[in-house]
C-alpha positions in Angstrom: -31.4 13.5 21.4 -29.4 11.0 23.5 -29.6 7.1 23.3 -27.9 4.3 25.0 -26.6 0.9 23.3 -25.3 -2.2 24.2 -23.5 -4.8 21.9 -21.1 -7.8 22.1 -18.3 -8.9 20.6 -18.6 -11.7 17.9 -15.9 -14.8 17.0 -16.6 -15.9 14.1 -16.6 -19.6 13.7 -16.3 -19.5 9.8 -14.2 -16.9 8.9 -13.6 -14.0 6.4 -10.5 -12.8 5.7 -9.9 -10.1 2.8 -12.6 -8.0 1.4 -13.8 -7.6 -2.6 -15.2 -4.2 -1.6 -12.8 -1.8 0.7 -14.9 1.0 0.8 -17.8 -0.7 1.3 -16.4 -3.5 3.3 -18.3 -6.3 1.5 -16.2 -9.6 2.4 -14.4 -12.2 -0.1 -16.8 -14.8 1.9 -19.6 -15.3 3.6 -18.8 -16.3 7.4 -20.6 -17.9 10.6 -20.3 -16.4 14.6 -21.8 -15.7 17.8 -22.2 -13.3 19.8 -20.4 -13.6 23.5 -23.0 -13.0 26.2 -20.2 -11.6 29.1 -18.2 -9.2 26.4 -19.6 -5.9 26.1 -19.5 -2.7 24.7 -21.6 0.4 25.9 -21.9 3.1 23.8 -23.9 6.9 24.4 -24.3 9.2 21.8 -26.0 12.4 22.2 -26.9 15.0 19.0 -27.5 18.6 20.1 -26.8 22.0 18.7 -24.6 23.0 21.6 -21.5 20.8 20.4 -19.5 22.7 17.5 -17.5 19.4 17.0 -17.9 15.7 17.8 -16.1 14.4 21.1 -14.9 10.9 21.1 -14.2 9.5 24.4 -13.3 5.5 24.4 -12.4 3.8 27.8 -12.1 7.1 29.4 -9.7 8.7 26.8 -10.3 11.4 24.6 -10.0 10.6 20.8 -8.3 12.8 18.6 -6.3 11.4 15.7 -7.9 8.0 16.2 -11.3 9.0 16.0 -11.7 9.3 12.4 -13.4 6.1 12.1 -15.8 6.8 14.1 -16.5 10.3 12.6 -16.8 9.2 9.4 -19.3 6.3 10.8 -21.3 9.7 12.4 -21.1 11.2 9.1 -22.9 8.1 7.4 -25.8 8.4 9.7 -26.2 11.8 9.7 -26.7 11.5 6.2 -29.1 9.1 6.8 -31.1 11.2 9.0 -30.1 14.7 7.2 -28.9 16.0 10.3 -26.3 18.6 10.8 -25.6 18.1 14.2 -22.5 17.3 16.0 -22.6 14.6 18.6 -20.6 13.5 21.9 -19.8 9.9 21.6 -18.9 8.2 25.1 -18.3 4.1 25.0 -16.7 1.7 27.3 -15.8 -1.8 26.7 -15.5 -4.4 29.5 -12.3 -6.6 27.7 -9.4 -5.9 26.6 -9.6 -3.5 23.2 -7.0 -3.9 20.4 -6.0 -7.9 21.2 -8.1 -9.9 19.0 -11.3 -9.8 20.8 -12.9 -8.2 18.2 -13.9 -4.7 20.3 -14.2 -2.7 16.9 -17.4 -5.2 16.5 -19.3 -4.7 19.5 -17.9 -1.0 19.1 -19.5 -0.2 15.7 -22.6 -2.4 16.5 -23.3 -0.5 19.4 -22.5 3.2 18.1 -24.8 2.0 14.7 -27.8 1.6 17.2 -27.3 4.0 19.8 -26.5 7.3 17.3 -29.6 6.0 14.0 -31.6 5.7 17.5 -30.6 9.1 18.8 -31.5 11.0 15.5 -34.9 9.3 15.4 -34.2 6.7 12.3 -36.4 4.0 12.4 -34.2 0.9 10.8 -34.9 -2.5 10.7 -32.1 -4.9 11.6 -31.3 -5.7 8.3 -30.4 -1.5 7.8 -28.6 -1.5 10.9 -26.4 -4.5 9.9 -25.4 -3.1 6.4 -24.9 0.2 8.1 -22.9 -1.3 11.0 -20.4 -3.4 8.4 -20.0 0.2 6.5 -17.8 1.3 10.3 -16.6 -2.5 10.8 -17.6 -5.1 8.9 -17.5 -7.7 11.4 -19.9 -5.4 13.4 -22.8 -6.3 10.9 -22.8 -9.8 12.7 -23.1 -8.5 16.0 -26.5 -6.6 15.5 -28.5 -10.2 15.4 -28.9 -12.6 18.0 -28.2 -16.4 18.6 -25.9 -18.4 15.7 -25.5 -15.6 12.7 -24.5 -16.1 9.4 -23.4 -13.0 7.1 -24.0 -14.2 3.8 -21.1 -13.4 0.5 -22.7 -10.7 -1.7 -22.3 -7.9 -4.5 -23.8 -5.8 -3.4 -24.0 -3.3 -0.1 -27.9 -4.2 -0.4 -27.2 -7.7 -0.3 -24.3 -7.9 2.3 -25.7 -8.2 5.8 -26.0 -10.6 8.5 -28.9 -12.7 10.1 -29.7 -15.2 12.4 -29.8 -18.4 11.5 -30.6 -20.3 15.1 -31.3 -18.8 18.4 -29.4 -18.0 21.2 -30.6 -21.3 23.2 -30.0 -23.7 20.2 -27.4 -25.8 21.5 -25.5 -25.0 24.9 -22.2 -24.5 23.7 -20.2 -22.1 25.8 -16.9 -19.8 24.4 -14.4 -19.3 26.8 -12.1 -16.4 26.3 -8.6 -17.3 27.6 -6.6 -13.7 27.6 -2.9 -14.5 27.6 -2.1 -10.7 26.8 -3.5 -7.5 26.9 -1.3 -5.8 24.5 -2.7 -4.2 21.8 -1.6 -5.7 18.2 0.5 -4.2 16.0 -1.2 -4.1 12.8 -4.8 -3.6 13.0 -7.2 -6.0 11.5 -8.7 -3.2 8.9 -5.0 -2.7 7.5 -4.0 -6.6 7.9 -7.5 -7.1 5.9 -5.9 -5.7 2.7 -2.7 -8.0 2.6 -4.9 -11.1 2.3 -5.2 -11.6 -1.4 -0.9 -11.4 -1.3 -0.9 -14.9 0.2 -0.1 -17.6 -2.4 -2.6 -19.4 -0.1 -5.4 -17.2 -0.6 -7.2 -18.4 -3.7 -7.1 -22.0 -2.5 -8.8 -21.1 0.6 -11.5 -19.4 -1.0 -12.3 -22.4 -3.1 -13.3 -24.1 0.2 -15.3 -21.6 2.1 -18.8 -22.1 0.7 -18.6 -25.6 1.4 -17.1 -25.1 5.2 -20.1 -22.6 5.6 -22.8 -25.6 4.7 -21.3 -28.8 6.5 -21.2 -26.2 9.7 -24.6 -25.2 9.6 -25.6 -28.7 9.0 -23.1 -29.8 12.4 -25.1 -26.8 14.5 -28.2 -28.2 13.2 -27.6 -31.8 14.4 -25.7 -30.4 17.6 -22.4 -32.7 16.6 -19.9 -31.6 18.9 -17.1 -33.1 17.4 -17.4 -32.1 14.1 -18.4 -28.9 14.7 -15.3 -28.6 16.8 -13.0 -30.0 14.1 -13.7 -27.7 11.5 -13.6 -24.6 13.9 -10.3 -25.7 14.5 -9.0 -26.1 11.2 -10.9 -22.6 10.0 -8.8 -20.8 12.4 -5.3 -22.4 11.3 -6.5 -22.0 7.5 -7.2 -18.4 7.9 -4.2 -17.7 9.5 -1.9 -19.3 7.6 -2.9 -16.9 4.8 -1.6 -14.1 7.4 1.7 -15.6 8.0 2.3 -16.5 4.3 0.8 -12.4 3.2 3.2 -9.9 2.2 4.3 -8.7 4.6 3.8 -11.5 7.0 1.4 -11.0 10.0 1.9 -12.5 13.1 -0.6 -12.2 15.3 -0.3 -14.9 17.9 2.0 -14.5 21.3 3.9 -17.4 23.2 1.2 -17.9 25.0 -1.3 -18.2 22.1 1.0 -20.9 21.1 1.0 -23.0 24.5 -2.4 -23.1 24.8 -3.5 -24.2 21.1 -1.3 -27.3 22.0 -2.4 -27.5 25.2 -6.1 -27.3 23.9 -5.0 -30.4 22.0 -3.2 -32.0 24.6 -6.3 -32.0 27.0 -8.3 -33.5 24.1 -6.1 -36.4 23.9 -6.9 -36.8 27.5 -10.5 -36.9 27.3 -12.0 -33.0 27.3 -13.4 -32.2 23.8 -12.3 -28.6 23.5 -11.7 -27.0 20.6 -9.9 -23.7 19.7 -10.6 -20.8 17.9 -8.6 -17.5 17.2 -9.2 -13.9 15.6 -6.9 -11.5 14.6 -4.8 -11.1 17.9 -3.4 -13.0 20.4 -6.3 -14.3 22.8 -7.8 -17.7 22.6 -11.5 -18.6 22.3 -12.0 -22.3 24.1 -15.5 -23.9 23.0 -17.0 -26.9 24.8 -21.0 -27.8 25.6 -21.6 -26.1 29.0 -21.4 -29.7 30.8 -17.7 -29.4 30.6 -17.2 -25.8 30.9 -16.1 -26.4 34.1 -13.5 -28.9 34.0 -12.2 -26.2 31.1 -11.8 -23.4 33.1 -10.2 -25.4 36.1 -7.9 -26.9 34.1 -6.9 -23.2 32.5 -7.1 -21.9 36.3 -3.5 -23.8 36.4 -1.8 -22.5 33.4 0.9 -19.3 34.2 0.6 -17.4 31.3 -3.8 -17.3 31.2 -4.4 -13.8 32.9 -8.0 -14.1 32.7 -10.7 -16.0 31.8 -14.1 -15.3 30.4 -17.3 -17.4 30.6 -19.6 -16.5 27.9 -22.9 -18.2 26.6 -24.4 -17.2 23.1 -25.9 -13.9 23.5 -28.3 -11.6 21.6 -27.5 -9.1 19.4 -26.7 -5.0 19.7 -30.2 -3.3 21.7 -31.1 -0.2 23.5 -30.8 0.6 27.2 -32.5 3.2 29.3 -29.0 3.7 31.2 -26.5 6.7 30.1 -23.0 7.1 30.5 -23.1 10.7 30.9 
C-alpha cells in the first residue's frame, strides 16, 4: 500500500488573502494561478500494519512537533477510506521551503494524491482538490493543470479549483528570483487570520470579482501588458493589507525590495516584465518566453539574486512509479 506523487508549487496571479471558513479553509475570494513546471514536490506514503505511529520525514528531517498538519491531513483520508492504518510519509522538495514559494501547496497536493492513492480511493480531481485545500488551501490549485481558477464558494462542496486554459495556452514563462532562503517568520496559515484586521481589507474585496474577470479575459486574448499590469498591482494590493493588519506583517527582504524596482526600472528600458509576490520574500518575474532570456541575463548581474528558476506552466499533482524509500 505505497504510492508515489508528484506536484508543483502554484503563484497565484489573482490572489486570496483571508479565509471565511478556517476550519474548512474556504477563501474570502475566488483567485487565479499556475502551476510552475521546474518547482517540485515528491511525496511517498506507504499504509501498512507494521507502523504503530505515522513517520514524517520532510527534506530528510524527521517531523515531530511540526507534523501535526500533516497528521491530521492522514487522518482526513483515512476517514475517507476507513482505514486504520498508520502510514510513513517521506517528501522532498527541490526549492527552498518556508520563503514564499508556496511549498505547503505542492506539499499537500502531492501527499492528497499519493496517500487517497495508496489506500485504494478512487477520486476524481474535483475530490482531490476539495480534499487537498482541507491540508492547504492553496494546494486545491495545484491538483489541475494549465491556467486554474479556484472559484469563491459556501460551501466545502463548492470550493475547489479547475482548469480554465491549458498548460500551452500562451507561452508566458515565471521566473523565480530567490533573494533569501530564510524561512519566514510568521507562516502563511497564521498570517491568513490577521487579514480581515486591515482597514484595507473590505475595500479590497469589493474589487476582486471584477480583477478575476478582466484577467481571464487578458489570458484569453494573450494581452501581455495588461495582464502584466494587473498582476502587478494584485500583489501590492494584497500586501498592503498585510502591512496595514494587526499586527503588521512584513514579509518582503531588502532584496525583495531592489528587485520590485528594478523590475520596474528594466521596464522603463524596454523589457515588459512584471512582478509578482506570495507570502515570503522571493520574487516571481513573468515575461512571454521570447524574452526570458534577456530576463535572466539581466538578473544574472544583480548581487543579492542567489538563484534563479526557469519555469513554464506545468500540469497539475499526478502519480509516479518511482519511490523514495
Amino acid at each position: 500500500m505505497k504510492s508515489t506523487a508528484i506536484a508543483h508549487p502554484n503563484v497565484a496571479l489573482i490572489k486570496y488573502w483571508g479565509r471565511k471558513d478556517e476550519k474548512l479553509r474556504l477563501p474570502t475570494n475566488g483567485s487565479i494561478s499556475v502551476n510552475l513546471s521546474e518547482m517540485t514536490t515528491t511525496t511517498t506514503v506507504e499504509f501498512s500494519e507494521k507502523y504503530t505511529s505515522d513517520q514524517i520525514r520532510i527534506d530528510k528531517q524527521n517531523l515531530f512537533d511540526e507534523a501535526d498538519r500533516v497528521i491530521k491531513h492522514l487522518d482526513r483520508i483515512r476517514s475517507l477510506a476507513k482505514s486504520p492504518l498508520h502510514a510513513k510519509v517521506v517528501s522532498e522538495n527541490n526549492f527552498p521551503s518556508g520563503t514564499g514559494l508556496s511549498s505547503s501547496s505542492s506539499g499537500f497536493a502531492a501527499l492528497t494524491v499519493a496517500a487517497s492513492n495508496a489506500l485504494g480511493l478512487k477520486l476524481s480531481e474535483k475530490e482531490l482538490s476539495i480534499l487537498a485545500r482541507q491540508g492547504s488551501g492553496s494546494a486545491c490549485r495545484s491538483i489541475p493543470s494549465g491556467w486554474v481558477e479556484w472559484k469563491d464558494a459556501e460551501t466545502s462542496e463548492e470550493s475547489y479549483a479547475r482548469s480554465i486554459f491549458p498548460n500551452d495556452h500562451w507561452d508566458v514563462v515565471d521566473v523565480v528570483a530567490v533573494v533569501s532562503t530564510e524561512k519566514k517568520d510568521v507562516p502563511t496559515s497564521i498570517g491568513q487570520k490577521l487579514a480581515q484586521t486591515s482597514p484595507f481589507f473590505d475595500a479590497r474585496q469589493q474589487s476582486m470579482q471584477s480583477k478575476i474577470t478582466e484577467l481571464k479575459k487578458h489570458i484569453t486574448d494573450r494581452s501581455f501588458k495588461s495582464f502584466g499590469e494587473i498582476i502587478e498591482a494584485e500583489a501590492l494590493n494584497m500586501h498592503a493589507v498585510m502591512l496595514t493588519s494587526s499586527p503588521s506583517l512584513i514579509y518582503w527582504s531588502t532584496g525583495t525590495l531592489q528587485l520590485m524596482k528594478q523590475v520596474k526600472k528594466w521596464r522603463t528600458e524596454g523589457l515588459p516584465a512584471y512582478f509578482t509576490i506570495n507570502t515570503g520574500q522571493d520574487t516571481h518575474i513573468l515575461v512571454e518566453e521570447k524574452n526570458a532570456h534577456i530576463l535572466i541575463e539581466k538578473l544574472s548581474t544583480v548581487s543579492y539574486v542567489k538563484k534563479v528558476i526557469k519555469n513554464s506552466i506545468s500540469q497539475g499533482a499526478r502519480l509516479i512509479q518511482t519511490h523514495l524509500f
